[in-house]
C-alpha positions as CSV (number, residue, x, y, z in Angstrom):
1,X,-0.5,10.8,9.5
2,X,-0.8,8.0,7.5
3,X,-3.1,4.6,6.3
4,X,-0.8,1.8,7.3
5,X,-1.7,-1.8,6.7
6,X,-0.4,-4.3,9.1
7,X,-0.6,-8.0,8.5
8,X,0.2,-10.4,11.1
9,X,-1.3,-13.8,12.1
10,X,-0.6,-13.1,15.4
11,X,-3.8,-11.3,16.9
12,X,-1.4,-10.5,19.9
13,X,1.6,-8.9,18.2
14,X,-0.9,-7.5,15.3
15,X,-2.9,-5.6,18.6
16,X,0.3,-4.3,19.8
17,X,1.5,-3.1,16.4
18,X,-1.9,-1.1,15.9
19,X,-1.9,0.7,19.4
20,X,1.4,1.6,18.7
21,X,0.7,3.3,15.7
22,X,-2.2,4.6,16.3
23,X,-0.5,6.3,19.3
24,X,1.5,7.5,16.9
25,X,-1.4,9.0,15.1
26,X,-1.4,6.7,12.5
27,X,-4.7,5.0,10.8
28,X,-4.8,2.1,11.1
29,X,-6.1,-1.3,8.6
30,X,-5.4,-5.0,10.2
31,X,-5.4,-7.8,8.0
32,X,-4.3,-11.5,9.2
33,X,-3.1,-13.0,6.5
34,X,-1.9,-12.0,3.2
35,X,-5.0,-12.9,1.0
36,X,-7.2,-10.7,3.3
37,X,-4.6,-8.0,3.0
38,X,-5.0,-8.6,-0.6
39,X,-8.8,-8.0,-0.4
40,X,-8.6,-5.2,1.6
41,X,-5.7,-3.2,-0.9
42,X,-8.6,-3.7,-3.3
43,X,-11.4,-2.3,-1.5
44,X,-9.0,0.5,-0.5
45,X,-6.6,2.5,-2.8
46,X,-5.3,5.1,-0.1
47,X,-2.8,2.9,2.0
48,X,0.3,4.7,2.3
49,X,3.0,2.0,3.8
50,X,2.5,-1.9,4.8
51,X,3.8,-3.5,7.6
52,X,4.0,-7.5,7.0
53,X,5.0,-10.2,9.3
54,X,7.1,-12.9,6.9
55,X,5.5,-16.1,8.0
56,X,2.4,-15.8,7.3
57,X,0.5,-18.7,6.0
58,X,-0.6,-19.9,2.6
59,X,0.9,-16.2,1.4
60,X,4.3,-15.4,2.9
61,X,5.4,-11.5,3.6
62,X,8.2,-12.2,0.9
63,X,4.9,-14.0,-1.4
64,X,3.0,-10.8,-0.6
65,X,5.8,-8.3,-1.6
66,X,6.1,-10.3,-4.8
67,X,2.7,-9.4,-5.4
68,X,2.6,-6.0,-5.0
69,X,5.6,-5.1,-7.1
70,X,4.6,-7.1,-9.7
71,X,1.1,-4.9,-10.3
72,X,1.9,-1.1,-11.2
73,X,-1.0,0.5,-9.4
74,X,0.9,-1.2,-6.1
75,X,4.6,-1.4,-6.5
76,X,4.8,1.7,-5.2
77,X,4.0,1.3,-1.6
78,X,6.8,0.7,0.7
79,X,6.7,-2.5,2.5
80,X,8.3,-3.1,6.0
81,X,8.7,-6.5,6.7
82,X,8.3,-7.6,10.4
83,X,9.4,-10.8,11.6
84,X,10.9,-12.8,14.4
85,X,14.2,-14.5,12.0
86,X,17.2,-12.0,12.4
87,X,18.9,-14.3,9.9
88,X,21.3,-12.5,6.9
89,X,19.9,-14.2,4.8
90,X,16.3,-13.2,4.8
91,X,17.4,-9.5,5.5
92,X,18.9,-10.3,2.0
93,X,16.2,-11.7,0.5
94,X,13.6,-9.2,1.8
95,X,15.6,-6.4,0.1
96,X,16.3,-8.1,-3.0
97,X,12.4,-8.2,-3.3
98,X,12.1,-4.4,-2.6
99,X,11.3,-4.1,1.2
100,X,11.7,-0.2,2.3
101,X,12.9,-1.6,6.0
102,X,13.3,-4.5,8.1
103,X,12.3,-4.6,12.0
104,X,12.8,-7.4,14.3
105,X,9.8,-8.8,16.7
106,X,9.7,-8.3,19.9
107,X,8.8,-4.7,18.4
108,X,10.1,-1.7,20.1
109,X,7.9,1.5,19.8
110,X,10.8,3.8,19.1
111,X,12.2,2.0,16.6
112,X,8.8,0.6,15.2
113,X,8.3,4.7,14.5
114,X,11.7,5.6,12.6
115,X,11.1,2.9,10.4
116,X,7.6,4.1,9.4
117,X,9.1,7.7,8.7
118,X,11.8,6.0,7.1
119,X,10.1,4.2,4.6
120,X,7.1,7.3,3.9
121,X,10.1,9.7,3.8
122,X,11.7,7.8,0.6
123,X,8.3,7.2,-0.9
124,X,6.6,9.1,-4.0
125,X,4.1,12.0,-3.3
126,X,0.6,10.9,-4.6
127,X,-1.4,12.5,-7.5
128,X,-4.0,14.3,-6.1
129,X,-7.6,14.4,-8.1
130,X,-10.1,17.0,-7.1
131,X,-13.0,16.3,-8.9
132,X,-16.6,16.9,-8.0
133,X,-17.7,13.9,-10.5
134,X,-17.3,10.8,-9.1
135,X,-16.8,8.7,-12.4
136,X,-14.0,11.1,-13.6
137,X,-12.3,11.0,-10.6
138,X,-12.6,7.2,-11.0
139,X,-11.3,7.2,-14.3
140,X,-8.3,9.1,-13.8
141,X,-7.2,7.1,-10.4
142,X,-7.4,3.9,-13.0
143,X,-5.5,5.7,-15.6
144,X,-2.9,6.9,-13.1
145,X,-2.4,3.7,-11.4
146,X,-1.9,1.9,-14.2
147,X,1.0,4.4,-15.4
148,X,2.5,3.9,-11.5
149,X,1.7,6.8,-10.1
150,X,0.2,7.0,-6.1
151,X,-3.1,8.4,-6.2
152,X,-5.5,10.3,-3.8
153,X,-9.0,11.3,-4.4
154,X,-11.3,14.4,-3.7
155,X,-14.6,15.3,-4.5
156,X,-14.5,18.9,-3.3
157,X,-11.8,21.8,-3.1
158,X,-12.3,22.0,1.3
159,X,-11.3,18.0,1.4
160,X,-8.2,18.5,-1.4
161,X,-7.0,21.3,1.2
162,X,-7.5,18.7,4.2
163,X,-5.5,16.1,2.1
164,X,-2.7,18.8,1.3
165,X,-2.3,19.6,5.0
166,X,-1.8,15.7,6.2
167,X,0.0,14.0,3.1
168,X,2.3,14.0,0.9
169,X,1.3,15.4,-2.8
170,X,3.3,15.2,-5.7
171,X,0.7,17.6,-8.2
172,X,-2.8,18.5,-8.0
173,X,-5.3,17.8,-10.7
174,X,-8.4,20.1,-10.4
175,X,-11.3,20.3,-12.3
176,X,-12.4,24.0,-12.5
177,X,-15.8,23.8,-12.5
178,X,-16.9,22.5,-8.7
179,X,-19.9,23.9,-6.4
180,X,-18.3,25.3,-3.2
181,X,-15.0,26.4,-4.8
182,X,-14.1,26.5,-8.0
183,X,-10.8,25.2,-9.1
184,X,-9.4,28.6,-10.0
185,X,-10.5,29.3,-6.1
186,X,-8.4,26.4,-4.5
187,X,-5.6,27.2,-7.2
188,X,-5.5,30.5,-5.2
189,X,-5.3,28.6,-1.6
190,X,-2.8,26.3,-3.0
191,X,-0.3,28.4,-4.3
192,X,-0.5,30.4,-1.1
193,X,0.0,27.3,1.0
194,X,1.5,24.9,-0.4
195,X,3.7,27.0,-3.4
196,X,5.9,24.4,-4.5
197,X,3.1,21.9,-5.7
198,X,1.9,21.9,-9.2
199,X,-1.1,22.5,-9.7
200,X,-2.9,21.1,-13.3
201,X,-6.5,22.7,-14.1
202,X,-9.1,20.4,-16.2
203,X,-11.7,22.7,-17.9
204,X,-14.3,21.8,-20.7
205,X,-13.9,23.4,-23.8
206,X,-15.3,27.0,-24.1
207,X,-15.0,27.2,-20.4
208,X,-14.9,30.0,-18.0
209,X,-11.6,30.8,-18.1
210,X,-9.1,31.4,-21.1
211,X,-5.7,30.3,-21.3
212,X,-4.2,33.1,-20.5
213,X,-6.3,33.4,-17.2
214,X,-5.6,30.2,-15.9
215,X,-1.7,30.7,-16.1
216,X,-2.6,34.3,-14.8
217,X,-3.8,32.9,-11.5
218,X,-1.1,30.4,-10.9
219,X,-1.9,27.3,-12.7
220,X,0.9,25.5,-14.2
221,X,-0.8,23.5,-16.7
222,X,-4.3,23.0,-18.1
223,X,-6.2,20.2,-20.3
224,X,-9.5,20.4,-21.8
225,X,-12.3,18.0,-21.4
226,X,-12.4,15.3,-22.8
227,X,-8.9,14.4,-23.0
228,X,-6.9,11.4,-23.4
229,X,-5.3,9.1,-20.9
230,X,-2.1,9.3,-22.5
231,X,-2.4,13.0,-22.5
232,X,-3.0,13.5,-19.3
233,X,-0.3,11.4,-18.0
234,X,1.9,13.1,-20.4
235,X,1.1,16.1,-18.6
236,X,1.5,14.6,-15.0
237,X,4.8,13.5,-15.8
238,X,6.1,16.4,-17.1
239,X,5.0,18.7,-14.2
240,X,6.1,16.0,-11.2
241,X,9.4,17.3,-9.5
């Protein structure tokens, strides 16, 4: 499943698009125009692929693509440009811009759905952020985002497990000091289920567990509290495949 945005000033063809993919099992975000699909990426950081009609007015799909690879904390979600023209040259255009695909209106279903899978395929997994503090967990999806990477936000261990099972994640940043479970307690479910991602434990200093402990139980990194943007992204990058 995914949160695809789909922008189309066509309330008919923007209705279809969203029954489609929500048939698909898809959630789905309508927006019809760019500006408001401007608004609503701000008011929501977890949209995993845009679909966007080209003529659109005041701010065209190729306008709005412009946009988002031009700001760090969006450049990296795939766009799929939808639009009537079948023209070579805005095919061109579109992927000179950095479009992931290109599908032609009157929308077939089929297609509609390999260009979707397509485009999340190629993407980049997200950083995931388990954090019971709402501020940290703020803080970090700023830090990330500014430093390009995707982003995804938990506030307990049983919703980073629900995020693991539907998405796509790079590395998982847990705190491991959370009511419920602990982090060294979903480091345990991780590994078991989902072995190949790395797993990066935030602890304050003379916490729980030594160094030694935390490596013991699977983690493949740690960082103490409080700790540095730079540091932490140092440490992302190093442990994303």
């Amino acid at each position: 499943m995914a949160r695809i945005l789909v922008v189309d000033d066509d309330s008919t063809s923007l209705e279809l698009t969203q029954k489609a993919l929500e048939q698909s099992g898809h959630d789905v975000i309508c927006a019809l125009s760019g500006k408001d699909a401007v608004s609503g990426l701000s008011a929501d950081h977890a949209i995993d692929i845009i679909i966007t009609d080209i003529a659109l007015p005041v701010m065209t799909g190729f306008q709005l693509l412009s946009y988002l690879k031009a700001d760090p904390q969006l450049s990296w979600i795939p766009v799929v440009l939808c639009t009537d023209k079948t023209d070579a040259a805005s095919v061109k255009k579109g992927i000179k811009l950095g479009a992931a695909e290109y599908i032609t209106k009157p929308i077939d279903r089929s297609t509609l759905s390999n260009k979707v899978e397509s485009a999340l395929t190629r993407a980049p997994g997200a950083v995931l952020v388990v954090d019971d503090e709402e501020l940290l967990r703020d803080l970090l999806r700023k830090a990330l985002g500014r430093a390009g990477f995707r982003v995804r936000l938990a506030g307990s261990g049983a919703e980073a497990l629900e995020i693991l099972q539907s998405h796509r994640i790079s590395i998982m940043l847990a705190d491991i000091k959370m009511p419920q479970m602990s982090g060294i307690e979903l480091l345990t479910e991780v590994k078991e289920k989902h072995p190949t991602v790395p797993v990066l434990l935030m602890t304050g200093h003379g916490g729980d567990y030594s160094e030694d402990e935390m490596l013991e139980a699977g983690a493949d990194g740690y960082i103490a509290k409080p700790f540095k943007n730079m540091e932490i992204i140092s440490l992302v990058r190093s442990l994303v495949p």
